[in-house]
C-alpha positions as CSV (number, residue, x, y, z in Angstrom):
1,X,-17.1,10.7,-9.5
2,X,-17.8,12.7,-6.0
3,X,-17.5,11.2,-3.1
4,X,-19.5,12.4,-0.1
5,X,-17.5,13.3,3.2
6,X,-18.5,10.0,5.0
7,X,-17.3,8.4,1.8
8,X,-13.9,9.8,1.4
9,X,-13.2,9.2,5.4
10,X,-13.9,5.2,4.2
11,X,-11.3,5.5,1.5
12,X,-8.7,8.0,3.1
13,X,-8.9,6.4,6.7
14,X,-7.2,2.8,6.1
15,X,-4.5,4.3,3.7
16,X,-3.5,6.7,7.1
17,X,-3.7,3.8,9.4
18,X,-1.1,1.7,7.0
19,X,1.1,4.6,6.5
20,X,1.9,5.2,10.4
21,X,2.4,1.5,11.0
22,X,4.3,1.4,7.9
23,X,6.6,4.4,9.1
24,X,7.0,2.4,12.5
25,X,8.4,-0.7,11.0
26,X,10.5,1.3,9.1
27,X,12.5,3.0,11.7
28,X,13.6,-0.4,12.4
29,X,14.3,-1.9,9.6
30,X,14.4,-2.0,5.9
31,X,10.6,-2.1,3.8
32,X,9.9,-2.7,0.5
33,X,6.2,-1.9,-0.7
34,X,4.8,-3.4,-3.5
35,X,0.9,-2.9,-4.6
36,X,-1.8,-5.2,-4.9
37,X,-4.7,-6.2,-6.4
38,X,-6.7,-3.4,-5.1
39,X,-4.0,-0.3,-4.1
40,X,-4.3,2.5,-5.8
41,X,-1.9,1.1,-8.8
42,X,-2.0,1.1,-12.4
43,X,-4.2,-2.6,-12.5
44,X,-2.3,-4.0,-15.6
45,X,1.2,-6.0,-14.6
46,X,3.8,-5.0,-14.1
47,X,2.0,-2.4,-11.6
48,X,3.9,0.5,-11.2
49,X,5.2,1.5,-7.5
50,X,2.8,3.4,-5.2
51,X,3.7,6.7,-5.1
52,X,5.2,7.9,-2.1
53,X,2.9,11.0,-1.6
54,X,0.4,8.7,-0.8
55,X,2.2,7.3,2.5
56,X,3.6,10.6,3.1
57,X,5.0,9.3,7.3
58,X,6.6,6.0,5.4
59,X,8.5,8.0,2.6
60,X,10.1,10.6,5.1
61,X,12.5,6.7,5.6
62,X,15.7,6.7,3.7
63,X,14.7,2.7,4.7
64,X,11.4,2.8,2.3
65,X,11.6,1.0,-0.9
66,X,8.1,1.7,-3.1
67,X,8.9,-1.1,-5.8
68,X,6.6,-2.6,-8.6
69,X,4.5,-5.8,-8.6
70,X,6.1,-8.5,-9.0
71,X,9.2,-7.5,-7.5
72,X,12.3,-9.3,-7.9
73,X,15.2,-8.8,-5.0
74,X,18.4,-10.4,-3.1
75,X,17.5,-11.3,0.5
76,X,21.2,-12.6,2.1
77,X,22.4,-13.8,-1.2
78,X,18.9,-15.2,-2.0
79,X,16.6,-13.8,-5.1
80,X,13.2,-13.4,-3.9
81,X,10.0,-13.2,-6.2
82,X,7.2,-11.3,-4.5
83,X,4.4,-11.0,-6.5
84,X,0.7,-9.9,-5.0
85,X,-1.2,-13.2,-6.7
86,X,-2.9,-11.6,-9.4
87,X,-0.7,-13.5,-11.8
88,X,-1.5,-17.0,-10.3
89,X,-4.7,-16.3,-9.8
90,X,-5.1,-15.8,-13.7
91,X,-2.9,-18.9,-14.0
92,X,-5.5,-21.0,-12.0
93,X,-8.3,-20.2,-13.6
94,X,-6.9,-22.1,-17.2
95,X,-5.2,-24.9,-15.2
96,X,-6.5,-28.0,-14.2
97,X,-4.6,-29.6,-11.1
């Protein structure tokens, strides 16, 4: 589908705005990004990382890690599970609490 010009500024604009604070935070310290629900991402999980052409400021860090949803890492000898929700979200809707 085409997009008109006003359209494409919608969709291009915010993606710009996270890559420069993205490539901020990593100058100072390690980031891991991992997509969500609605990031341009494969939507079946395991979602596959980002690709880094699409955060072109942030991937120039040798501090950038573009990982898949859920992630699984070692935080100070600690394993960490990120995951963006989708998951639990398609737990809750078959539970009852």
């Amino acid at each position: 589908q085409l997009h008109s010009p006003g359209e494409t500024t919608t969709l291009v604009d915010p993606m710009k705005e996270v890559d420069l604070y993205l490539a901020e935070l990593c100058s100072t310290c390690p980031v891991d990004v991992m997509p969500g629900d609605s990031d341009p991402s494969n939507c079946f999980l395991p979602q596959q990382p980002m690709h880094p052409c699409l955060l072109p400021h942030t991937s120039k860090h040798s501090s950038v890690s573009f990982t898949t949803n859920p992630y699984q890492a070692q935080i100070n000898g600690m394993t960490v599970l990120g995951t963006s929700g989708q998951n639990i979200e398609d737990i809750s809707k078959y539970a009852s609490f």
